[in-house]
C-alpha positions as CSV (number, residue, x, y, z in Angstrom):
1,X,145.8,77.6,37.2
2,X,146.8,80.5,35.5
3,X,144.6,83.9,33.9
4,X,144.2,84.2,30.4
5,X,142.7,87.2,28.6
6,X,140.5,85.7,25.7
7,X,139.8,88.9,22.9
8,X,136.7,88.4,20.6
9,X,134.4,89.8,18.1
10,X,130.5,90.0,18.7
11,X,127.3,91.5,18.4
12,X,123.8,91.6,20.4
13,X,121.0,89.3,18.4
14,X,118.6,91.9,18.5
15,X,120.8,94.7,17.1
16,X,119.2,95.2,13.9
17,X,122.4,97.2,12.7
18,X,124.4,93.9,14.2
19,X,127.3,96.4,15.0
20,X,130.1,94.6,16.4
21,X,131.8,94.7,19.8
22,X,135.4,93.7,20.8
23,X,135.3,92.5,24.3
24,X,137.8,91.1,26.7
25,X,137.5,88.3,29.3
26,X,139.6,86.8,32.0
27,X,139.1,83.1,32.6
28,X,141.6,81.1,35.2
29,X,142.4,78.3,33.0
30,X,145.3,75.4,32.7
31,X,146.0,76.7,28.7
32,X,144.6,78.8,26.1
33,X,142.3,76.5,24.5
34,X,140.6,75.8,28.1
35,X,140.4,79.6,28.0
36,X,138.7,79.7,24.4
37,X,136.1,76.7,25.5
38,X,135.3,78.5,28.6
39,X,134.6,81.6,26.1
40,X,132.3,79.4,24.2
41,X,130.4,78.0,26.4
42,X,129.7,81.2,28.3
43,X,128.6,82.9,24.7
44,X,127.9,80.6,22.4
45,X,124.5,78.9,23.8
46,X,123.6,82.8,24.0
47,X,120.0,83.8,22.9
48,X,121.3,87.5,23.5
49,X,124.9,87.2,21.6
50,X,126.5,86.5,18.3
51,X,130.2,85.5,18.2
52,X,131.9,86.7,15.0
53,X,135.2,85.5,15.7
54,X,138.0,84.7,18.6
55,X,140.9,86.8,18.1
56,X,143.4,85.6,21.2
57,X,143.6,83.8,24.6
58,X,146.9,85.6,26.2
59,X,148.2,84.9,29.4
60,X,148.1,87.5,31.4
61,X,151.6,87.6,33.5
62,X,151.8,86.8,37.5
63,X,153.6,89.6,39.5
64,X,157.3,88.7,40.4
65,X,156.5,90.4,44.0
């Protein structure tokens, strides 16, 4: 399993301006994709939370240590 940050566009529901945010998450997943469905299904079915739009899913590097 590896950590992948996912980077999207979104905005609260009940913003009436509907100002975007950028936010970051970090899912353990197997690829990027899993990453981007975990994403989804965490905001998606949201009654507080828009997504506007996915922008990446990078893996975030393991120390060498």
């Amino acid at each position: 399993m590896k950590d992948f940050n996912v980077t999207a566009q979104i905005y609260r529901l009940h913003d009436p301006q509907k100002q975007h945010i950028l936010i970051n998450c970090i899912f353990p997943a197997t690829s990027s994709e899993d990453a981007i469905e975990q994403f989804k299904f965490m905001y998606s079915p949201s009654i507080e939370f828009q997504i506007v739009k996915i922008y990446s899913a990078e893996e975030i590097p393991q120390d060498a240590a």
